[in-house]
C-alpha positions in Angstrom: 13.3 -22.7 24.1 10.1 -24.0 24.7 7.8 -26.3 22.6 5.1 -23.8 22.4 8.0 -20.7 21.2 9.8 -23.0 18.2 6.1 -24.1 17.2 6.0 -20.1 16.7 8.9 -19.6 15.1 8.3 -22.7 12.6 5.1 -21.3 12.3 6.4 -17.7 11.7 8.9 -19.4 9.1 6.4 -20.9 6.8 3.9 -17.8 6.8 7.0 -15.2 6.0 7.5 -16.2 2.3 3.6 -16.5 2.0 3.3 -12.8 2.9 6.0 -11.9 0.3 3.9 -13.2 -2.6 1.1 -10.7 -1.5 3.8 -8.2 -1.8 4.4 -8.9 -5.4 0.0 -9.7 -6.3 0.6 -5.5 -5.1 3.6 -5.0 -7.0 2.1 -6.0 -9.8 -1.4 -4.1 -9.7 1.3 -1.4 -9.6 2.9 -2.1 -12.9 -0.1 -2.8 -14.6 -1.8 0.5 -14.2 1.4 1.9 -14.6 1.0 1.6 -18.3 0.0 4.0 -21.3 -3.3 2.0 -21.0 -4.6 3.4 -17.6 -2.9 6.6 -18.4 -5.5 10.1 -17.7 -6.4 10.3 -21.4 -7.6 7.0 -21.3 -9.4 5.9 -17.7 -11.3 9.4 -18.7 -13.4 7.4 -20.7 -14.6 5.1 -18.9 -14.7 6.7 -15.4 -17.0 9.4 -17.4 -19.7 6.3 -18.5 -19.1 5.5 -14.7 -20.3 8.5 -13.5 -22.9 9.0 -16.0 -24.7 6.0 -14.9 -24.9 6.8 -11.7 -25.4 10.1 -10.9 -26.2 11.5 -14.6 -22.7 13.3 -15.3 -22.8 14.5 -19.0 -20.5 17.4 -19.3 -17.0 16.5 -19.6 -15.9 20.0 -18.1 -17.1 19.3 -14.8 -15.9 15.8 -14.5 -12.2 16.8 -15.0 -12.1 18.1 -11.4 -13.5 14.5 -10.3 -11.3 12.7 -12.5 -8.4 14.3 -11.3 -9.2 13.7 -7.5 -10.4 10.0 -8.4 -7.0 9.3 -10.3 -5.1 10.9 -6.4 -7.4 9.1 -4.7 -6.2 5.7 -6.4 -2.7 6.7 -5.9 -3.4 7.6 -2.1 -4.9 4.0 -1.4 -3.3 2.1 -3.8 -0.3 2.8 -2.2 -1.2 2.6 1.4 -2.5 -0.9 0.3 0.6 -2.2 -1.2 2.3 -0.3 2.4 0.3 -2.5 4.4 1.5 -5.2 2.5 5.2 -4.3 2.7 4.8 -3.9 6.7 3.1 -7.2 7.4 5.7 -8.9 5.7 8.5 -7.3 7.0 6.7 -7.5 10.7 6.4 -11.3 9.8 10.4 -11.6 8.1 12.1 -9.4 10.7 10.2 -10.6 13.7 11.9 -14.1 12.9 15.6 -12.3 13.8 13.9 -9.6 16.5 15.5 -9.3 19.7 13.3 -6.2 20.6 10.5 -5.3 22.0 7.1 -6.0 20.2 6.8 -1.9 19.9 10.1 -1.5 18.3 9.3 -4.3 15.9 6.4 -2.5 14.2 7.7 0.4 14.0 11.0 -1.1 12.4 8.7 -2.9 9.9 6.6 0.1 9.3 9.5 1.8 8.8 10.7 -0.3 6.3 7.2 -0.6 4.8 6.8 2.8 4.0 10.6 3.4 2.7 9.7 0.6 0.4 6.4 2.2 -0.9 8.7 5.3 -1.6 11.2 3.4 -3.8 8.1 1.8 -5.8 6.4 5.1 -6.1 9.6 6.7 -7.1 10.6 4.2 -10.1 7.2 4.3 -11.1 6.6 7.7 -11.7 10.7 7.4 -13.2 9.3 4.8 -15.5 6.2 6.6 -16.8 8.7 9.4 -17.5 9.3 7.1 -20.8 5.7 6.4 -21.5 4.2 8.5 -24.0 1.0 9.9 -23.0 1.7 9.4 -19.4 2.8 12.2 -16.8 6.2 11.7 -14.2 5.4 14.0 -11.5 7.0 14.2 -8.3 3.5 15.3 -6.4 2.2 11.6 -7.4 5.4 10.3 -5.5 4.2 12.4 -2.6 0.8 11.4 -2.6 1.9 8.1 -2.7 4.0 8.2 0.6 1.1 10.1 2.9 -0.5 7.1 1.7 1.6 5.1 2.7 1.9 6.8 6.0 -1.5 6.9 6.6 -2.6 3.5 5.8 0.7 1.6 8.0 0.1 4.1 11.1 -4.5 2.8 11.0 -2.6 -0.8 10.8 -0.2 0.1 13.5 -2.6 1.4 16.0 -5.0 -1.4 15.3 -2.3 -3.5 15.6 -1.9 -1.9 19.4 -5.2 -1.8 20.4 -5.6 -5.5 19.5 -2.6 -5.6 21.9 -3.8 -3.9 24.7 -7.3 -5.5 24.3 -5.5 -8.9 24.6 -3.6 -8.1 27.1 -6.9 -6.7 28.9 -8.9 -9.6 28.7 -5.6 -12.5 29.4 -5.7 -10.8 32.9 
């Protein structure tokens, strides 16, 4: 191995735990707003004085439609974020033990990202199942894996693009 590949790996080493504790900032935005407190009855409120002030909303019927796509909105990107968290560090942790190509690598850690975001989304929505005033619902699990899906396969062909731009401009 050369000096320039186990500077790498060191390198790779020390930055894998690092990426974990990004994982858990993410998994814990997740259990935070997976309280009774930032339930629908209650981010109503305020999400209504949001939209008030800026575009004058003042009937309540009307903003139900928008509070309900806000709230799958949230789920959508709040998800995909915590994904592309999961998959950069199991890119980093994996890619320390990879034998593979550098293809087959991000797909195993996208993989593994968004079978993770599953899980989460799943005991979350099996948690708020014992939260009064909050709603289990299978559909949030689903929006929560699209994105998931969405947000690990923009990162993944960035990811490629970067790598065929390098490769581009190392010839």
């Amino acid at each position: 191995m050369s000096d320039l590949e186990m500077s790498m790996t060191k390198t790779r080493r020390i930055t894998a735990p690092i990426n974990w504790v990004f994982v858990f900032f993410g998994l814990s935005v997740i259990w935070m707003e997976s309280t009774v407190t930032m339930g629908g009855a209650n981010t109503s409120r305020w999400l209504l004085d949001i939209c008030h002030a800026l575009w004058g909303q003042k009937d309540s019927s009307s903003f139900e439609a928008v509070h309900l796509l806000l709230r799958k909105l949230g789920h959508f990107s709040g998800y995909g974020i915590l994904s592309v968290l999961f998959y950069r560090a199991w890119y980093v942790t994996v890619g320390l033990f990879w034998k593979g190509t550098r293809s087959g690598l991000r797909l195993e850690a996208a993989g593994l990202a968004v079978f993770c975001t599953f899980l989460v989304a799943s005991m979350d929505e099996w948690h708020q199942s014992f939260l009064a005033g909050r709603v289990s619902s299978f559909y949030d699990v689903l929006i929560d894996t699209c994105g998931a899906l969405v947000f690990t396969a923009v990162v993944m062909l960035v990811m490629r693009r970067r790598g065929l731009l390098e490769m581009v401009e190392s010839e």
